[in-house]
N, C-alpha and C positions, 0 to 999 in steps of 0.2 A: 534538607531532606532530599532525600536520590528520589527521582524515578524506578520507579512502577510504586513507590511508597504514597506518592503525594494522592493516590485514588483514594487514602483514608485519611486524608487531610482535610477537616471540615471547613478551613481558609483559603482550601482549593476550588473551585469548581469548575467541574469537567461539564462541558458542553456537545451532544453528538455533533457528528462530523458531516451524516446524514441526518436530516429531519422528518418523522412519521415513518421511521421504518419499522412495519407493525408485524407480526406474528412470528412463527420462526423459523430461520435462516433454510436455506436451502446448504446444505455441507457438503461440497465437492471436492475430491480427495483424487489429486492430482501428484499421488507419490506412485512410485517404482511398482505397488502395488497394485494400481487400480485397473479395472478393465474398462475405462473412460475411453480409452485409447486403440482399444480394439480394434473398432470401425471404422475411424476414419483417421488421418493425414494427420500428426500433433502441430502442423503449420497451418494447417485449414481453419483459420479460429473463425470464416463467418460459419462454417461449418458446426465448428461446436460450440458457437453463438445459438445458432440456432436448436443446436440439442439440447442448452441450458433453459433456451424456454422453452422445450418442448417440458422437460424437466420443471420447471417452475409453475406452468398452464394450471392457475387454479389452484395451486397449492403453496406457491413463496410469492413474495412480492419481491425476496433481497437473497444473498448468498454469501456464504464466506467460504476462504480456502485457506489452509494451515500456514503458522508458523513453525518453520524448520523442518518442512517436509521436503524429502527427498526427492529433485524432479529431474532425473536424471536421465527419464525417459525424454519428457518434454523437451529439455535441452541439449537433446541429443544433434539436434542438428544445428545447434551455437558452437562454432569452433574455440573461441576463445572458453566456454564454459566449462568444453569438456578437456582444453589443451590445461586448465589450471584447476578440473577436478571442483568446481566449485558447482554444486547443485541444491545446497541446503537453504531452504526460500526464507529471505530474512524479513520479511514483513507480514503481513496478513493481505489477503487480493477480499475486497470489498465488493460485489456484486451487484448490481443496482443498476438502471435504465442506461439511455446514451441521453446526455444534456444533464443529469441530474445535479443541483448544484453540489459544492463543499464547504461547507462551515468549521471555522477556525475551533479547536476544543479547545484553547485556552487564547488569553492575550497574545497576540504575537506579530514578531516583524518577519515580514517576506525576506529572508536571506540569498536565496536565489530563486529565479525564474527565469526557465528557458526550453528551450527544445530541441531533444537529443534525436537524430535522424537514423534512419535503418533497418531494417525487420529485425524484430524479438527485440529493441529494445526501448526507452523509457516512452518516447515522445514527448508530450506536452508534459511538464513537471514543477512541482517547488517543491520549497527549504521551507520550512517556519522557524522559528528561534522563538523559545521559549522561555521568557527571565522572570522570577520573581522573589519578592524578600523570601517568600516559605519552601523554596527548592531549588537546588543546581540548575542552572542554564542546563537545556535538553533541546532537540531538534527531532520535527515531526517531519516527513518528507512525502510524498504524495505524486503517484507518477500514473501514466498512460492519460492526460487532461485534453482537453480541449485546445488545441494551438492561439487560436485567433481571442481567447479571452483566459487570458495568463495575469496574474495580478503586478504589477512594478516592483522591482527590487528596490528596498526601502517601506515599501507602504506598512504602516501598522494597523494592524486588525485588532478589533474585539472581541472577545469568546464570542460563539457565536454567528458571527460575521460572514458574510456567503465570499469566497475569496478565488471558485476556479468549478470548472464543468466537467465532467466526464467525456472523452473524446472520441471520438468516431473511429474505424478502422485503418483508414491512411494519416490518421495524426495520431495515434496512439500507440505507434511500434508495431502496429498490424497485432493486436489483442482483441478478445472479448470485452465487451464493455465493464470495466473496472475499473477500481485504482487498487495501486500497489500502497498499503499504508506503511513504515517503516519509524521506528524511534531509534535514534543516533544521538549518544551519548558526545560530550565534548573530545572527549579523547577517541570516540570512533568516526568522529569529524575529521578529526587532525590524522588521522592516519586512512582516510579517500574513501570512506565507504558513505559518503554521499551517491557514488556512481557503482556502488556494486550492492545488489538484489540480492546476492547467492554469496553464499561461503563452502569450502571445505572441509570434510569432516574433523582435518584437521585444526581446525581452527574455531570448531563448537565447544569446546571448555572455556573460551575467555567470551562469547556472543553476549554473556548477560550485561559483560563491562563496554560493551561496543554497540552491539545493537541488540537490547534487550524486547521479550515480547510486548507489542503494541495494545495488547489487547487492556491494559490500563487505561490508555487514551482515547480507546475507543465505548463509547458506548449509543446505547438506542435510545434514549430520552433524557430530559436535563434530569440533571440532581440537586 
């Protein structure tokens, strides 16, 4: 069985990736079209750190932000992003505290863990690899984490399993407190988008075979 199929697989079970995230989401819409961006800097993120809780005060505990939206505003001041036209967001951005942990949503071994240096991009990050008899090897990826508590490449986890933290603003690519969630198919492994977030519009007809949406793998409580 492919992914995004195995969510109705009752030999599956999917585990959140956050634990107690209760009510609903705060939805921030950080395409070409939002006026998010009006006010302030799109480099400023303790800035629109802080406008997310203003935004969340008493009304979200958590947030999510799209897959395959347009961020072309936001990445406007990424040169390589905009020298290759890629601004289509390949994962889901998970909203949630700074420290909060990560929990594995299925069995899996740490593939890679390390940390990419720079503004705008990953920081603290991993690879999970994901094998079992009832579906294709699949890879969850998880980026903007904690530097100093990265799990080993090698280590096997349990669904469930707490594996990595959410990172602060100088170890996390200078972001919001997030993570980038993203699913990588074996064949979008093998062709590098372990390290690319965004694609071009060009290249939005084959995403479901490369990196299709995560929102299977995610969810808000066990099943």
């Amino acid at each position: 069985m492919k992914y995004p199929y195995i969510a109705y697989c009752k030999k599956v079970k999917i585990q959140p990736v956050f634990k107690n995230l209760t009510g609903d989401p705060l939805i921030i819409d950080m395409s070409v079209n939002t006026a998010i961006f009006d006010n302030i800097d799109v480099r400023d993120q303790k800035g629109f750190q802080n406008l997310l809780d203003h935004m969340m005060k008493n009304k979200h505990t958590w947030g999510l932000a799209s897959y395959l939206e347009n961020r072309e505003v936001l990445l406007s001041q990424c040169p390589q992003m905009v020298e290759e036209q890629r601004f289509y967001h390949l994962g889901i951005d998970i909203i949630v505290p700074l420290d909060t942990p990560l929990h594995a949503p299925l069995d899996a071994v740490v593939k890679e863990s390390g940390y990419e240096q720079g503004e705008g991009n990953y920081g603290g990050h991993v690879l999970l690899m994901h094998q079992s008899p009832y579906f294709e090897t699949f890879y969850s990826f998880y980026g903007h984490l904690n530097r100093e508590k990265l799990p080993k490449t090698g280590t096997n986890l349990k669904a469930g399993e707490a594996f990595a933290y959410i990172g602060d603003f100088h170890e996390n690519g200078n972001w919001f407190f997030h993570t980038h969630l993203q699913v990588i198919t074996q064949k979008g492994l093998d062709l590098g988008y372990v390290s690319k977030g965004y694609c071009s519009a060009l290249d939005l007809a084959q995403m479901n075979d490369l990196c299709p949406c995560p929102l299977s793998l995610f969810i808000t409580c066990s099943r």
